[in-house]
C-alpha positions in Angstrom: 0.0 0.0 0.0 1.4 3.4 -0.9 1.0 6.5 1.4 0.1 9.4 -0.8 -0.1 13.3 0.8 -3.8 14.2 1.0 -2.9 18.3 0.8 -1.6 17.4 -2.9 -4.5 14.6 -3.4 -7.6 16.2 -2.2 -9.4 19.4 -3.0 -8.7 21.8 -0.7 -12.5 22.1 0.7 -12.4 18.3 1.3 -8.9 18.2 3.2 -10.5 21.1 5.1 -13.1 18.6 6.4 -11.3 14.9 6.6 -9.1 17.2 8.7 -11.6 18.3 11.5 -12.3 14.2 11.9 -8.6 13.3 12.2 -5.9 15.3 11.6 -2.8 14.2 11.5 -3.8 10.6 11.6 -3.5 8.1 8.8 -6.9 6.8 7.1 -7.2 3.9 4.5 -9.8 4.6 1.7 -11.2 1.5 0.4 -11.7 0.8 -3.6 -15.1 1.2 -4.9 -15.4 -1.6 -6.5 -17.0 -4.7 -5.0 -15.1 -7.9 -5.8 -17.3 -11.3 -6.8 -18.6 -13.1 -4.0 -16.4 -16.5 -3.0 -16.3 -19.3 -5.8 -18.4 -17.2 -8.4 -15.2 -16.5 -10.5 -13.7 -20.1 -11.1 -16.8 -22.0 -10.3 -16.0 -23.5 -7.4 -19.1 -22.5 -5.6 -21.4 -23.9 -8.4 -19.4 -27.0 -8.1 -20.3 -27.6 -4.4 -24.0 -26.5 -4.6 -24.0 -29.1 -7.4 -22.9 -31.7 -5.1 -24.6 -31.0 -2.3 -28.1 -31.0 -3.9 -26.8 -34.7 -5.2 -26.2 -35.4 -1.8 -29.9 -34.2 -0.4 -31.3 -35.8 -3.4 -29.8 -39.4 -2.8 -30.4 -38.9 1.2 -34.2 -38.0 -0.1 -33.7 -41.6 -2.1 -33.3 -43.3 0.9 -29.2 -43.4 1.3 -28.0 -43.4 5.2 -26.0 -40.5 6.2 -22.6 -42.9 6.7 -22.6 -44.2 3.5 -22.6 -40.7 2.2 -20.0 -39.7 4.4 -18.1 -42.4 2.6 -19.0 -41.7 -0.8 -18.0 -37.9 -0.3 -15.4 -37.6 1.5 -17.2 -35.9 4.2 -17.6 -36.4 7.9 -21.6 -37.3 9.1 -21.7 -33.9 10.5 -21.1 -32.0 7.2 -23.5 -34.4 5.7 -26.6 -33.8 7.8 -25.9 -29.9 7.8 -25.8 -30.1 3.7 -29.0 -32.0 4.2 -30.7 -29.7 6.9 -30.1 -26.6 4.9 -31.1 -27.6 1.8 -34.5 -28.6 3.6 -34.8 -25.1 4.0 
């Protein structure tokens, strides 16, 4: 992150103000822009929400929740939470 001087940045009307809220200090101004949200970009959240409606979907087909822990990887724990929220 680079430090830039605000006096030879900023209008003078707008350093008049940031500096009656803290002169002196140092301030970090974020970017605008908004980045994706996690997994959107490389399709990794698509991936899991594919799987986990496979894993409600065979659970809904009758399969116990240990032998989709097996098949996935996943402890039982992680299977009946995929399951309970996608009852929702």
């Amino acid at each position: 992150m680079k430090y830039r001087n605000a006096g030879a940045l900023l209008p003078p009307d707008l350093l008049k103000q940031l500096q009656k809220h803290c002169e002196g200090c140092v301030i970090y101004v974020p970017k605008r822009s908004k980045s994706a949200a996690w997994g959107k970009v490389n399709g990794t959240r698509r991936h899991y929400d594919e799987r986990n409606r496979e894993i409600y979907k065979k659970h809904k087909d009758g399969t116990p929740v240990k032998e989709l822990s097996r098949a996935y990887y996943l402890s039982e724990d992680s299977i009946r939470k995929i399951i309970r929220k996608r009852k929702k």
